[in-house]
C-alpha positions as CSV (number, residue, x, y, z in Angstrom):
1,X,-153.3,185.2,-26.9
2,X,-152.6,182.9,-30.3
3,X,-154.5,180.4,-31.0
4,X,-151.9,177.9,-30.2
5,X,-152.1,178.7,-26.8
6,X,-155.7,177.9,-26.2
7,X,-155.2,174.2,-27.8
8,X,-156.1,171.4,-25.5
9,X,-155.7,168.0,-27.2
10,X,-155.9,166.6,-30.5
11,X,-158.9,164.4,-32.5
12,X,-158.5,162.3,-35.4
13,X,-161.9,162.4,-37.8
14,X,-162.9,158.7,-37.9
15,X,-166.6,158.8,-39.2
16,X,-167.8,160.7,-42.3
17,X,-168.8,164.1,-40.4
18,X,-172.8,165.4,-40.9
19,X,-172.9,168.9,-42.4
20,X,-173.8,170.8,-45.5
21,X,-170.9,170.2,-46.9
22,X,-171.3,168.0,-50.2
23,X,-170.8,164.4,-49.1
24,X,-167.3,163.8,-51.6
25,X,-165.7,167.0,-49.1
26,X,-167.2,165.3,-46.1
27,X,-165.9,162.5,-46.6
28,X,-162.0,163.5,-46.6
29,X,-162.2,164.5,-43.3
30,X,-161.6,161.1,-42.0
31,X,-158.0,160.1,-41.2
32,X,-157.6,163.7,-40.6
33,X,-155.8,164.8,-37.0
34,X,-157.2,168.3,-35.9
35,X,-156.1,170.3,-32.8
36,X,-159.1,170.7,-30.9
37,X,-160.1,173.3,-28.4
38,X,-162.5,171.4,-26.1
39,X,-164.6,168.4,-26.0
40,X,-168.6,169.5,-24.5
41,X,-171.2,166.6,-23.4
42,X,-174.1,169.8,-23.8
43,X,-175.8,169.7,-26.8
44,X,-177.7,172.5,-28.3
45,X,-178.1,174.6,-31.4
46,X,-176.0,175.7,-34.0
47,X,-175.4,177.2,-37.2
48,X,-175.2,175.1,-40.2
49,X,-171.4,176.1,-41.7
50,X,-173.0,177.1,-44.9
51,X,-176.7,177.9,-44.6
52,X,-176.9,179.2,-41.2
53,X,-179.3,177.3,-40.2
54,X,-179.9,175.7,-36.7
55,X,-178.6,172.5,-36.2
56,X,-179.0,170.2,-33.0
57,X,-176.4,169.0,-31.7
58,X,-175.1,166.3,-29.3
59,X,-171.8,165.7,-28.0
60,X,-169.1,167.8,-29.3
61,X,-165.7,168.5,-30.0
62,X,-164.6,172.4,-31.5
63,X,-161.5,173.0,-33.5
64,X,-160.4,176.5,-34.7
65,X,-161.4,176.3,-38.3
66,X,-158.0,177.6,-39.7
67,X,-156.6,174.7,-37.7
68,X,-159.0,172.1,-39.1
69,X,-158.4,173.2,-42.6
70,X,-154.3,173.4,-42.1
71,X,-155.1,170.0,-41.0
72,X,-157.1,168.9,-43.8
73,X,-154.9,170.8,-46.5
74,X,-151.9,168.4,-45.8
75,X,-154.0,164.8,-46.2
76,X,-156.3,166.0,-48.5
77,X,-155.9,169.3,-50.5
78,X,-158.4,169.8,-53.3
79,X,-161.3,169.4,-49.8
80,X,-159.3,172.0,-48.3
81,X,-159.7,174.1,-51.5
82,X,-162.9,173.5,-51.8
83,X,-163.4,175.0,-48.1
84,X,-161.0,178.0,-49.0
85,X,-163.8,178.5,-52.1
86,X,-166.6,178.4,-49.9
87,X,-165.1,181.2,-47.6
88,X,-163.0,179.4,-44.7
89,X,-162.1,180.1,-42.9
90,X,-164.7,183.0,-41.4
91,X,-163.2,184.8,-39.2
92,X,-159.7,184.6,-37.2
93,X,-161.1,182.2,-34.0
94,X,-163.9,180.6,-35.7
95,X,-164.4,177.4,-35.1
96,X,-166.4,173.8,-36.3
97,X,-167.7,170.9,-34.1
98,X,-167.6,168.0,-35.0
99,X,-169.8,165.6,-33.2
100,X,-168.5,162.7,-31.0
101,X,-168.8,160.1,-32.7
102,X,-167.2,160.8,-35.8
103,X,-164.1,161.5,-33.8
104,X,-161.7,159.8,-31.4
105,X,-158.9,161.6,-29.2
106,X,-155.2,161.0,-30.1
107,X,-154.3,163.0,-27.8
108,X,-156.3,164.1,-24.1
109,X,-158.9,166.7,-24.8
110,X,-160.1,169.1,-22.0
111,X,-163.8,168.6,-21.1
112,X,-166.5,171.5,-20.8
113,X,-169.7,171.7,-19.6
């Protein structure tokens, strides 16, 4: 199965997104409209993108990497180097959450719990 075929709705990055990133890449991420794989009310833990790390989160949305950073490449494409730099994306099928409020839905996302 592609990747396209799992897509279930589409988010546009409205709020400067948390993350390890360095706060001049977070911030091109707003304005940007990324396919998104599901939207999930559970929060949990995570690893950081960069470190790792665990990272709590809270109401979610997941987007294929590859798709977020397509995404990101045609608004904004020295942040989408910089990503390419750091090693994204990982793996074909890896993916990044962003958390709910820095997002809205342009287009109906499926729900999971």
């Amino acid at each position: 199965m592609s990747e396209s075929n799992v897509i279930k709705g589409i988010i546009r990055i409205v709020k400067t997104p948390e993350g390890e990133a360095p706060l001049k890449i977070r911030e091109r991420w707003v304005g940007t409209e990324i396919p998104t794989l599901y939207y999930s009310q559970v929060g949990g833990t995570v690893s950081g993108a960069l470190s790792d790390k665990p990272v709590k989160i809270q109401a979610h949305y997941v987007v294929f990497q590859k798709d977020a950073l397509d995404a990101l490449e045609k608004r904004e494409p020295e942040a989408a180097k910089w990503w390419h730099q750091a090693g994204f994306p990982e793996w074909a099928g890896a993916s990044f959450i962003f958390n709910a409020d820095e997002a809205e839905e342009v287009a109906p996302v499926q729900q999971r719990i």
